[in-house]
BASEKOL-894709 format. One line per 2 residues: number of its first residue (from 1); for each residue x, y, z of C-alpha. Coordinates in nm, 4 decimals. Layout:
# residues N
NUM> X Y Z; ...
***
This chain:
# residues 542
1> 3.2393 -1.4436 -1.5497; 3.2283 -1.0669 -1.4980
3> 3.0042 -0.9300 -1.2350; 2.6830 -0.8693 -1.3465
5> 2.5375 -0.5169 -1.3950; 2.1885 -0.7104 -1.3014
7> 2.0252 -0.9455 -1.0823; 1.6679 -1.0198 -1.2006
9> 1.4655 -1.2180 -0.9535; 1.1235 -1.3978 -1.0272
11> 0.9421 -1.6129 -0.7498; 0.7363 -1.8186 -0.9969
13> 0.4006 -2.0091 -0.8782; 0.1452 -2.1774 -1.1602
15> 0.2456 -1.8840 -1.4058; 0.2091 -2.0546 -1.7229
17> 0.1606 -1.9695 -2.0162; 0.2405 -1.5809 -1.8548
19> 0.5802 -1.7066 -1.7913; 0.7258 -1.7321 -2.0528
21> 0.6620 -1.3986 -2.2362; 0.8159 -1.2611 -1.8735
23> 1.1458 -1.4612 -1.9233; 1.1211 -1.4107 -2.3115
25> 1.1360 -1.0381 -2.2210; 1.4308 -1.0889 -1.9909
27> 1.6406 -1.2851 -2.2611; 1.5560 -1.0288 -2.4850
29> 1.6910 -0.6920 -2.2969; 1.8948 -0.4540 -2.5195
31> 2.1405 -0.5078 -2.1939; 2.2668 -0.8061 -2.3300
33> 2.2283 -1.1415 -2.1550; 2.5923 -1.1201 -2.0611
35> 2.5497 -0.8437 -1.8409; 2.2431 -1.0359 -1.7180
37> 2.1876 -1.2460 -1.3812; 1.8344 -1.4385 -1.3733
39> 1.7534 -1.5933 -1.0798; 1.4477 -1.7749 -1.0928
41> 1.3120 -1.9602 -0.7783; 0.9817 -2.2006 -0.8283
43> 0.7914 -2.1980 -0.5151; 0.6245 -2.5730 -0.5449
45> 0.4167 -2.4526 -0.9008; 0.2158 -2.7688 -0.9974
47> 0.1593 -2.6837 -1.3866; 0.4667 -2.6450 -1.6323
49> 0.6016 -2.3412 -1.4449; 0.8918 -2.5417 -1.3614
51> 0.9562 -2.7138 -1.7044; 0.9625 -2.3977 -1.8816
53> 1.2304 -2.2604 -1.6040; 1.4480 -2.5385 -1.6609
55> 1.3950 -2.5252 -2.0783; 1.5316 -2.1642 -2.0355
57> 1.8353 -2.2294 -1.7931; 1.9204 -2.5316 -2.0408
59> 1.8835 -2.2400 -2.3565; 2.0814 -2.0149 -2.1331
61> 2.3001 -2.1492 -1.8745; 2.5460 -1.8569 -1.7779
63> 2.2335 -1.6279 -1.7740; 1.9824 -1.8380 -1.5771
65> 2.0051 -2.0292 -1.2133; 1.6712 -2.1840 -1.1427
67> 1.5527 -2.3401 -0.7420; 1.2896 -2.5551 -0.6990
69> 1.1557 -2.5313 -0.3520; 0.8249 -2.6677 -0.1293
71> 0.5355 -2.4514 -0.1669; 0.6474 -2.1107 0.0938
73> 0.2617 -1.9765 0.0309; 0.3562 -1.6330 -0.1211
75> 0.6625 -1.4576 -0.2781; 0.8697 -1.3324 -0.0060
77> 1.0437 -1.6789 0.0828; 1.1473 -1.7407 -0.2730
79> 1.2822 -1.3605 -0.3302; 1.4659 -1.3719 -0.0423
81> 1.6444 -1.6887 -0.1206; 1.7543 -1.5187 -0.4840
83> 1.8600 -1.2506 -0.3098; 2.0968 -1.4951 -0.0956
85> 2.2430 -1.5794 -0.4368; 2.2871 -1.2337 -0.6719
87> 2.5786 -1.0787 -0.7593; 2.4789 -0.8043 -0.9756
89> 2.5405 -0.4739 -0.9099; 2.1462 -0.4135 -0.8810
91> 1.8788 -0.6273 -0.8243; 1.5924 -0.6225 -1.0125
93> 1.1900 -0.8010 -0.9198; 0.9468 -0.9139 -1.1384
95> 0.6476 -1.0721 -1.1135; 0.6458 -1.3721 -1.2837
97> 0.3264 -1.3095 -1.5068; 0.4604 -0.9541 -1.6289
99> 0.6695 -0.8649 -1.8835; 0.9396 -0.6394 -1.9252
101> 1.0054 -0.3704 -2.2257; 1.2708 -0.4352 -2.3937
103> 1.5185 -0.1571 -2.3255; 1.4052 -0.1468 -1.9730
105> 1.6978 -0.2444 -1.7818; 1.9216 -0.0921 -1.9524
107> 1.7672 0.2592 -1.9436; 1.7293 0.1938 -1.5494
109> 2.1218 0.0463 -1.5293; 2.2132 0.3851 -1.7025
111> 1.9969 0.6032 -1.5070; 2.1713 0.4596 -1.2048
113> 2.5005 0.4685 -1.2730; 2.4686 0.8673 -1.4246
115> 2.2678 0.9685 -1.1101; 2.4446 0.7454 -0.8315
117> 2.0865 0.6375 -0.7654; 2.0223 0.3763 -0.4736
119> 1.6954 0.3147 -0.6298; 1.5345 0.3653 -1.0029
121> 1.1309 0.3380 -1.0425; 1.0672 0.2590 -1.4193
123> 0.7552 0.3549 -1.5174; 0.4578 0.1122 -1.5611
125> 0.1657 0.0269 -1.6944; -0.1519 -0.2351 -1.6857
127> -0.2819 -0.5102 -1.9319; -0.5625 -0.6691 -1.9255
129> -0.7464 -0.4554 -1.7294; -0.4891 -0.4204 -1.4325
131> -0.4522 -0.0785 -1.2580; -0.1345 0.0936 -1.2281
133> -0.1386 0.4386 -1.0528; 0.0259 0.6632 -1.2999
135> 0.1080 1.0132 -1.1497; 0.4338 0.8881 -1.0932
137> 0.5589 0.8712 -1.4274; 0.4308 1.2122 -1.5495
139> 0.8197 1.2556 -1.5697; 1.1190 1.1605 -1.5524
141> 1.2971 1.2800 -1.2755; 1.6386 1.2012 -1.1007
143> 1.6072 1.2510 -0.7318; 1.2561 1.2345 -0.5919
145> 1.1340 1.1935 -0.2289; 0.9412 0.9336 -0.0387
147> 0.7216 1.1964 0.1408; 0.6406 1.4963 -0.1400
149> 0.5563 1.2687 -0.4646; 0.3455 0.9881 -0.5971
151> 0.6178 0.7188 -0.4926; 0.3769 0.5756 -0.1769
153> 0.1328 0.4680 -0.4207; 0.3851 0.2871 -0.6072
155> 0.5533 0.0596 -0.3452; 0.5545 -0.2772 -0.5432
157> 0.9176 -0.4309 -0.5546; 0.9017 -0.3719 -0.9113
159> 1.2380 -0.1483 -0.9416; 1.5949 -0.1180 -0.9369
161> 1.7887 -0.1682 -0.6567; 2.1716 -0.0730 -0.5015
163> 2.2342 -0.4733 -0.4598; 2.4783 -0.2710 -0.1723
165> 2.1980 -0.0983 -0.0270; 2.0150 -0.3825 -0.0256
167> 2.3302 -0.6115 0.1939; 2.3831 -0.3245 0.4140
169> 2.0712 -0.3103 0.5630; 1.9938 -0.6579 0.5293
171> 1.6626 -0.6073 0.3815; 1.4395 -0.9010 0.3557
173> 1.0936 -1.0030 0.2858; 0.8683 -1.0727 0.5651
175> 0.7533 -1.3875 0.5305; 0.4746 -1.3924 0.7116
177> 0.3039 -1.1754 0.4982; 0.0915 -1.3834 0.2106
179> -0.0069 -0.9961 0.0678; 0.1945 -0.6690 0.0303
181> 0.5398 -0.8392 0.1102; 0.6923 -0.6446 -0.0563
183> 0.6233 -0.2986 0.1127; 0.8166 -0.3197 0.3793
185> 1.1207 -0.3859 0.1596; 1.0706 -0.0809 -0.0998
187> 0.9297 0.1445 0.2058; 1.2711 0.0768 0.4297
189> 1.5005 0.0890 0.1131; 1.3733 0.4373 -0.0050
191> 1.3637 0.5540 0.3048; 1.7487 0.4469 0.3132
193> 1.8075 0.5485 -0.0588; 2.0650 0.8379 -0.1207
195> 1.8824 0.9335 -0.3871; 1.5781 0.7587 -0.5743
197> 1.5167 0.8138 -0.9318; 1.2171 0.7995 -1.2138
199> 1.2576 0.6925 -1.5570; 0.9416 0.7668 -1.7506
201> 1.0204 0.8158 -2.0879; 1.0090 0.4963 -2.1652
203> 0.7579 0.1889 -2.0575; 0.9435 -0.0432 -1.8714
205> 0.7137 -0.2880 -1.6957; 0.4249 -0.4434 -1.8293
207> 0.1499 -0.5141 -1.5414; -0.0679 -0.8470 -1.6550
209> -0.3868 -0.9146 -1.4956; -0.4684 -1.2813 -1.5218
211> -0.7420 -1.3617 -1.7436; -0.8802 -1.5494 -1.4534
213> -0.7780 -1.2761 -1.1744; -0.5633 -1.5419 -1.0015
215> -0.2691 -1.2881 -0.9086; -0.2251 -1.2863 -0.5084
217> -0.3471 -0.9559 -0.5043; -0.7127 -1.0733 -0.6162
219> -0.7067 -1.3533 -0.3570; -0.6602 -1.2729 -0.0419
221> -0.9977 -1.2333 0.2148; -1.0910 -0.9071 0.4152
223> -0.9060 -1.0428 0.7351; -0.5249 -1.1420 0.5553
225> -0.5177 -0.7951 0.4005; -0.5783 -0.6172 0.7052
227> -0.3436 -0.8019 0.9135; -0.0878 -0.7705 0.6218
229> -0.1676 -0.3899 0.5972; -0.1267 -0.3933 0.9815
231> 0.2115 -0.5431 0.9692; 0.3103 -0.3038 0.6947
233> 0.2414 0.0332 0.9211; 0.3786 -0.0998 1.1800
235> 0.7047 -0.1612 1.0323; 0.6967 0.2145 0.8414
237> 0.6244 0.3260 1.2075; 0.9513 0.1794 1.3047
239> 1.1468 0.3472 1.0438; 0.9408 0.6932 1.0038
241> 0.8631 0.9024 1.3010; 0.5453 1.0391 1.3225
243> 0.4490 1.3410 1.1685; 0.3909 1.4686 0.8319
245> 0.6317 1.2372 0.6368; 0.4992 0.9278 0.7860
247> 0.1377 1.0700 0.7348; 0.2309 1.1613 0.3715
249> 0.3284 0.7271 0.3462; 0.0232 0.6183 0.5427
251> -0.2134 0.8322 0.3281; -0.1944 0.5762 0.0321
253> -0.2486 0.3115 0.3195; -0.5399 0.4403 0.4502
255> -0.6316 0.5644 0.1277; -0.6213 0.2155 -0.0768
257> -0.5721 -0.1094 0.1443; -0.8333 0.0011 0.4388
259> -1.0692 0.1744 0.2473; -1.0789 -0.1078 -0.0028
261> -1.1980 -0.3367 0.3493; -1.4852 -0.1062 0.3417
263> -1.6443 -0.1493 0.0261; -1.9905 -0.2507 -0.1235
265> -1.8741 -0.6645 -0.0523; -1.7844 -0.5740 0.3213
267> -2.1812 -0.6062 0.3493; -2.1742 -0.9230 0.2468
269> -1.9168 -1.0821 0.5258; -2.0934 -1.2523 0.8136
271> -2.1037 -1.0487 1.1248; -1.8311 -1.2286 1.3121
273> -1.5865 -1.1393 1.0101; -1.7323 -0.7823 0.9958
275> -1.6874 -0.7194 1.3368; -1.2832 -0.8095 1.3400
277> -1.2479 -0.6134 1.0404; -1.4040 -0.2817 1.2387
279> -1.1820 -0.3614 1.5628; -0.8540 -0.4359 1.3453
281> -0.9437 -0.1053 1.1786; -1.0068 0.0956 1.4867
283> -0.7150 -0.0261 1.6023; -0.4982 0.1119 1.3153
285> -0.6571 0.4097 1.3129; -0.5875 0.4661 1.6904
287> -0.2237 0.3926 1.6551; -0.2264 0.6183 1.3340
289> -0.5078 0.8257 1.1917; -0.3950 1.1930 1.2359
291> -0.6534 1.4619 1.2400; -0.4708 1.5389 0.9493
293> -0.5106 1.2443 0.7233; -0.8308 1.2536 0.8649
295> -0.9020 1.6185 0.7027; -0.7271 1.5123 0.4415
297> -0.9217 1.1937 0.3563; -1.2304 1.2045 0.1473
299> -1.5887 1.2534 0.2986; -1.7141 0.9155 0.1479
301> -1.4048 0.7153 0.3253; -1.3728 0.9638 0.6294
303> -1.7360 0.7986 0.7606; -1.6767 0.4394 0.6850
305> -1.3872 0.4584 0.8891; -1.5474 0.6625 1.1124
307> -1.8607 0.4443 1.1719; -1.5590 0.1471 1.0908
309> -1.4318 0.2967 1.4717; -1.7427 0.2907 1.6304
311> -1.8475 -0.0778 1.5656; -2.1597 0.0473 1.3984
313> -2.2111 -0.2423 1.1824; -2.5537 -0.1310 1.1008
315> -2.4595 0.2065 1.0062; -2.1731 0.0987 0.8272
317> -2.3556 -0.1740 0.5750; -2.6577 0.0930 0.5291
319> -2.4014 0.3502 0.4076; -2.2292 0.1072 0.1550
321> -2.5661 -0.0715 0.0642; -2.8058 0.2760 0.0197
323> -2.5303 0.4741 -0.1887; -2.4481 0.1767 -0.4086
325> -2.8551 0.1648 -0.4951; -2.9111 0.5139 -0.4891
327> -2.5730 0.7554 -0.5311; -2.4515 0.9594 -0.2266
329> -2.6938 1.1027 0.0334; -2.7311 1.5074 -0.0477
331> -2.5028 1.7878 0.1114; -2.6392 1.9700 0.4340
333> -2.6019 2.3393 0.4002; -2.5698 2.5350 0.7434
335> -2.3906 2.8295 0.8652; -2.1208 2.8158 0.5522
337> -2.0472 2.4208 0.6214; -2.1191 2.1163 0.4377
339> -2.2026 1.7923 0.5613; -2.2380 1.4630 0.3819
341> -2.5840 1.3435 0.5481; -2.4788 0.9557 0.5790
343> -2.6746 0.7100 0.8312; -2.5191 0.7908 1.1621
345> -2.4850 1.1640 1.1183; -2.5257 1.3202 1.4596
347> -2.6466 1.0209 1.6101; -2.5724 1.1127 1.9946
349> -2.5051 0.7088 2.0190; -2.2264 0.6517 1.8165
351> -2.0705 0.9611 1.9438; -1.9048 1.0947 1.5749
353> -1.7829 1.4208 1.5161; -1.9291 1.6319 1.2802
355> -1.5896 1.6404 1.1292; -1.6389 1.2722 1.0001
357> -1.9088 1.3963 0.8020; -1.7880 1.7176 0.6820
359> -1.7272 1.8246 0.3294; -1.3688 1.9855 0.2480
361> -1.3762 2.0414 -0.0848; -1.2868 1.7148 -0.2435
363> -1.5075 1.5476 -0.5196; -1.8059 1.8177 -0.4637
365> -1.8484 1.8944 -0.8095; -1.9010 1.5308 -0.9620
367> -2.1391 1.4359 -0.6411; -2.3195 1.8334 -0.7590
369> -2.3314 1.6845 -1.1321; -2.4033 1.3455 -1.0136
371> -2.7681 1.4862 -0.8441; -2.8529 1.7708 -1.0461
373> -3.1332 1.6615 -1.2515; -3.3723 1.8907 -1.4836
375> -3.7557 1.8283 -1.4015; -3.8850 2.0067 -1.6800
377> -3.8451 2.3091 -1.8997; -4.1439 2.5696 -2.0617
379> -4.1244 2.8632 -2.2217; -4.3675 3.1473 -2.0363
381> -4.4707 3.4141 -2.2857; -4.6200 3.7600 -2.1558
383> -4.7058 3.9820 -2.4264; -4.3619 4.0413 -2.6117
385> -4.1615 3.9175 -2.3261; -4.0339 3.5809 -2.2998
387> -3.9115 3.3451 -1.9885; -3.7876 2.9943 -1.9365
389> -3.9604 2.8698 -1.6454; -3.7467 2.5594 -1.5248
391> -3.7342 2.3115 -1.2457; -3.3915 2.1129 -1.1705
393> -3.3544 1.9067 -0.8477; -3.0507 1.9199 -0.7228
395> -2.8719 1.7321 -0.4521; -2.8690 1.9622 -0.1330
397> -3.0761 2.0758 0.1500; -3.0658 2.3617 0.4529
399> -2.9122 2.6625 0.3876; -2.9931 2.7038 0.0231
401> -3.0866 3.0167 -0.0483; -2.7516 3.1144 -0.2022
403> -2.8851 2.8243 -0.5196; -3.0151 2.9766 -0.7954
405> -2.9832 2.8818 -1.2024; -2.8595 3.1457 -1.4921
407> -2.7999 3.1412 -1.8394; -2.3646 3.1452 -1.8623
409> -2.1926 3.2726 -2.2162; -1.9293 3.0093 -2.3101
411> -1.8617 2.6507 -2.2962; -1.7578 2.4732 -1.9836
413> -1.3809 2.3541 -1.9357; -1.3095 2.0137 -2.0926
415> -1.1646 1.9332 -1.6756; -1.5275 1.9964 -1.6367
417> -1.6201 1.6805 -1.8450; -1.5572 1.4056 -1.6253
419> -1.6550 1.5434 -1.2686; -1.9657 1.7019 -1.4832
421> -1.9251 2.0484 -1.2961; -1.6298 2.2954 -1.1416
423> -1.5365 2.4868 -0.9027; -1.4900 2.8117 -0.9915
425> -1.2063 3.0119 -0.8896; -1.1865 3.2910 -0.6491
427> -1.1730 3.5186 -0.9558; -1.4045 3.3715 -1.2155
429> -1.6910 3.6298 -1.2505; -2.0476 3.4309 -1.2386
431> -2.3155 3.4961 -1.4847; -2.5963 3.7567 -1.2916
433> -2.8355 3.5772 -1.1158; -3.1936 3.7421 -1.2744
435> -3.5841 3.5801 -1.2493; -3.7922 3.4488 -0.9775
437> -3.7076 3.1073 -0.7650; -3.8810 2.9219 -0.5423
439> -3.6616 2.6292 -0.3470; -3.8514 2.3822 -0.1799
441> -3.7620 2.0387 -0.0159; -3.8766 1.6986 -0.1937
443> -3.8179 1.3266 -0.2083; -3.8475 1.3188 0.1671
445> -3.6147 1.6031 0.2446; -3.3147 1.4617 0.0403
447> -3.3313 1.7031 -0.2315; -3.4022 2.1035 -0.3092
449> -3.6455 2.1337 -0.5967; -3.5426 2.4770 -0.7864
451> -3.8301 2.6337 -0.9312; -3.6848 2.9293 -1.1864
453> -3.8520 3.2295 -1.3764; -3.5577 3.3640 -1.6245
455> -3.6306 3.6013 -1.8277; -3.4872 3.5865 -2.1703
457> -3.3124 3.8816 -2.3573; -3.2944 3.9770 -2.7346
459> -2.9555 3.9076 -2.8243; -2.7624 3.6658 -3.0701
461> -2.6419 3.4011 -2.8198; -2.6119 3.0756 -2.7184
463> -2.5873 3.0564 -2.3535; -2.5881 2.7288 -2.1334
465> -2.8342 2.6397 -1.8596; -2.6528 2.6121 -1.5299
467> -2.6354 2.5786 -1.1575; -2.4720 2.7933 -0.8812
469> -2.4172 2.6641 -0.5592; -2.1693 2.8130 -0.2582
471> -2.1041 2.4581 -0.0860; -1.8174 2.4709 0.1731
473> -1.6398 2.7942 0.0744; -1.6638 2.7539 -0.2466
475> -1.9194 2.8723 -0.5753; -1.9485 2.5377 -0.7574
477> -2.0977 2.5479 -1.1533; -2.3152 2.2888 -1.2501
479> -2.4537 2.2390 -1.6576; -2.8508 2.1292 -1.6464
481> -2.7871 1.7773 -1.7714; -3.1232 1.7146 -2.0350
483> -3.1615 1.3789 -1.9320; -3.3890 1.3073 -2.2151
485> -3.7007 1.4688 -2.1189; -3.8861 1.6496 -2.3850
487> -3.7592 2.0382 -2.4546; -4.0180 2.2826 -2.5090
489> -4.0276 2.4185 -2.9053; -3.8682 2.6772 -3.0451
491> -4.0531 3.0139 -3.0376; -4.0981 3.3235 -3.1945
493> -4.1222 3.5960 -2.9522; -4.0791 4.0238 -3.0334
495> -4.2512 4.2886 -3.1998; -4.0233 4.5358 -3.3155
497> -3.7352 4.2928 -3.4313; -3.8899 3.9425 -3.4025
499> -3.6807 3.6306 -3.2403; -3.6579 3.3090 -3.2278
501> -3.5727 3.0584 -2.8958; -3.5008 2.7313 -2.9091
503> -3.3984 2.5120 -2.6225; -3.1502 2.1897 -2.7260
505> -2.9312 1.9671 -2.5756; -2.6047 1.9919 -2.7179
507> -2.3597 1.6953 -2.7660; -2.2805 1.6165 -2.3800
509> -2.6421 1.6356 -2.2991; -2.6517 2.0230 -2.1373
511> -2.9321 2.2137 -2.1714; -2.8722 2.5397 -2.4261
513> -3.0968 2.7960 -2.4427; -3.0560 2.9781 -2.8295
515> -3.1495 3.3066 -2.9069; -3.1283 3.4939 -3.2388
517> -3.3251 3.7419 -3.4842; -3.5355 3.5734 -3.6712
519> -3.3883 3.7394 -4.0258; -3.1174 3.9983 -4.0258
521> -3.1343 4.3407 -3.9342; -3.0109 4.5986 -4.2311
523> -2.7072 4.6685 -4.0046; -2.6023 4.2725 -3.9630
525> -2.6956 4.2682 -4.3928; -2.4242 4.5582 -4.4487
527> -2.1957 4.4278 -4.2315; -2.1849 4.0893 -4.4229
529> -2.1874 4.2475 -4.7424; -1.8445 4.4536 -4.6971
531> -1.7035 4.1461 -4.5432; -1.7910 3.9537 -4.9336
533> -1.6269 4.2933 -5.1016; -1.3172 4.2981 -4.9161
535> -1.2207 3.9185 -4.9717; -1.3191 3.9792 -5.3466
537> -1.0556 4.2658 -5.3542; -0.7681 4.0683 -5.1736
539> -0.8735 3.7778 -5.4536; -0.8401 4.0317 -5.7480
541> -0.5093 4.1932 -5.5802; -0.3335 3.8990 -5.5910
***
């Protein structure tokens, strides 16, 4: 038998009925089983996993080579005792309840061999609800780098692999890791890689989620993962020195594994468990939490890890426990800084920074959006002029004098949709600020109430209601969200050339304030009337 272009390996545990669509795929690849090496290991599975590996190596006998082993309690023992065995050229992982498409190896193989890749990342996606980070596979792209793409939050041992690169460096599963084995195998082998490559034109892997969540991932406690995600820095460490490369690998670490220790359920761990959780955190952090990936970290993660340092258990579970009932605390205003007013801010005995707690620009405008709410809406008449007299509470206290509300031209940005507001840039020119406003503090100091006067103008327009706020550096646009409270009615307002007003929501729930003559002036009556005349001529000219 020729060499084979491909070594696929699957460490199978209590897979079935997933299994077999993964080794149906595998039999199927537009590579051709000859070209094909399967290696499948079963690691002690107690349903049919086994059965149905030895139906296929009976169907397929030069493709297939199947172990049967004791129980190892996670992949890494079985993968590394296929990888004793392949002879392909690469050598290719799959999980054991995923699937593959159907040209996917070949399209990798190819890419490979055309690029002299060491290592090819087909793209992926989820089923059933799993999540696959996707800003990888915006493209496809030949050589990429470990420290200036998406590649750290893709570090599964789902791709293609130099089987040579592999030998040469003699890289192995740990296998004393029951999570996230297989980072330290893709981390050391594209950090070894001449060149690493993206295919993304094509969907190669199929991600399942389990119907009953049982994949690894999904099991493991608060305590395995952080010693797992422990192990895993501290092997990068050993291969990356520090500085901005290693930092640029650690952000998805810090990012995803510990600030997943730190969510809403860490409140619900006994305090003994809590407790090791904080010091094993610290302790990473000590060893590896730059003031830049610090900076760079967002506000909401920045204090859990902060208060996560500091053993302040109470702190920490009132953080997680009071924004999960009631949103994120309000933005502090003062002297041109932001600050994210969570429990331990400036608490002299915990000892944290105001940096922990400072806002740098990241996820401002959907926390803005999140806590700008309209109070009510009137219309004030005076004689023949005509104001909307709002108020809109809005989620920020101190320094807010810069806040006010306007009437903008113009539909928001559809990037706008999701966060619910913007940040506008340097050069975007802001609707003039015009009326009376009162700001005030309420619900215990947690919130500004804006009180506006606006005056409204005769003209044809349909204008939106909006907020303006200057938080960190930036001028931040926020659309009055309706929220179902009762508009005033539209109005006739003017003497010379009457109006009407009318105050809507429109269909993502923004306030719109309407203006418009209430019939047309002789000019706008003219106007319309050529427009008729002229398409009649180009009708009768043709």
């Amino acid at each position: 038998m020729t060499e084979p272009a491909v070594t696929v390996v699957v460490a199978v545990y209590n897979t079935m009925p997933y299994l077999t669509e993964c080794l149906n795929s595998l039999v199927g690849q537009s590579i051709g089983i000859d070209r094909l090496e399967v290696i499948a290991v079963d690691d002690g599975s107690t349903d049919e996993s086994g059965t149905e590996l030895d139906r296929f190596a009976a169907n397929f006998p030069d493709t297939f080579k199947v172990i049967h082993q004791e129980n190892s309690g996670g992949p890494a023992a079985p993968s590394n005792r296929a990888l004793e065995m392949a002879t392909g050229r690469y050598v290719y992982f799959i999980g054991s309840d995923d699937y593959l498409g159907a040209e996917a190896l070949e399209r990798m193989v190819a890419c490979a061999d055309e690029h002299d890749s060491d290592v090819v990342v087909g793209k992926m996606v989820g089923t059933n609800g799993r999540y696959v980070h996707q800003k990888l596979f915006a493209e496809s792209n030949p050589d990429i780098s470990l420290y200036d793409s998406a590649l750290p939050y893709t570090l599964a041992n789902t791709k293609l692999f130099r089987r040579a690169l592999v030998e040469k460096h003699k890289l192995r599963f740990p296998e004393d890791l029951p999570v996230g084995s297989d980072q330290p195998f893709t981390i050391e082998a594209c950090f070894r890689a001449r060149k690493i490559s993206v295919v993304a034109d094509y969907t190669c892997y199929y991600a399942v989620k389990r119907g009953d969540a049982s994949n690894i991932t999904y099991r493991a406690d608060h305590l395995a993962r952080l010693r797992c995600t422990a192990k895993i820095m501290e092997h990068t460490a050993g291969l990356i020195e520090a500085g901005p490369k290693r930092d640029a690998v650690f952000k998805r670490h810090f990012e995803w594994e510990l600030s997943k220790l730190l969510l809403e359920d860490f409140a619900a761990l006994d305090t003994g468990t809590q407790r090791q959780v904080c010091e094993g955190i610290a302790a990473v952090m000590d060893a590896y939490f730059t003031d830049d990936l610090r900076d760079g970290t967002g506000v909401t993660r920045r204090v859990r890890f902060g208060l996560a340092r500091s053993g302040a258990l109470d702190e920490l579970c009132r953080a997680l426990t009071d924004e999960a009932e009631h949103g994120a605390p309000p933005f502090l205003l003062e002297d041109g800084r932001a600050f994210a007013t969570y429990p331990g801010f400036r608490n002299s005995a915990l000892g944290l920074s105001d940096r922990y707690y400072e806002v740098l620009g990241e996820g401002v405008a959907g926390r803005l959006a999140k806590h700008t709410e309209l109070e009510s809406a009137e219309w004030e008449q005076d004689g023949s002029n005509l104001a909307l007299a709002l108020k809109v509470r809005v989620g920020l206290i101190g320094d807010t004098g810069a806040t006010a509300v306007a009437l903008a031209q113009g539909a928001m940005p559809k990037s706008a949709d999701k966060p619910g507001a913007r940040r506008l840039s340097a050069t975007a020119r802001r609707p003039d600020v015009v009326g009376e406003f009162v700001r005030e503090p309420v619900q215990d100091g947690q919130r500004t109430r804006l009180t506006a006067l606006i005056p409204i103008d005769s003209v044809n327009a349909k204008r939106g209601v909006r907020v303006y706020a200057d938080v960190a550096g930036s001028t931040y646009e926020i659309p009055v969200p309706t929220g179902g409270l009762p508009l005033p009615l539209a109005r006739r307002w003017g003497r010379a050339v009457p109006y009407r007003v009318a105050a809507n929501a429109n269909p993502k729930g923004r306030l719109v304030i309407t203006t418009a003559p209430l019939w047309e002036t002789k000019s706008g009556v003219f106007r319309r009337l050529r427009h008729m005349l002229s398409r009649l001529k180009r009708k009768i000219t043709r």
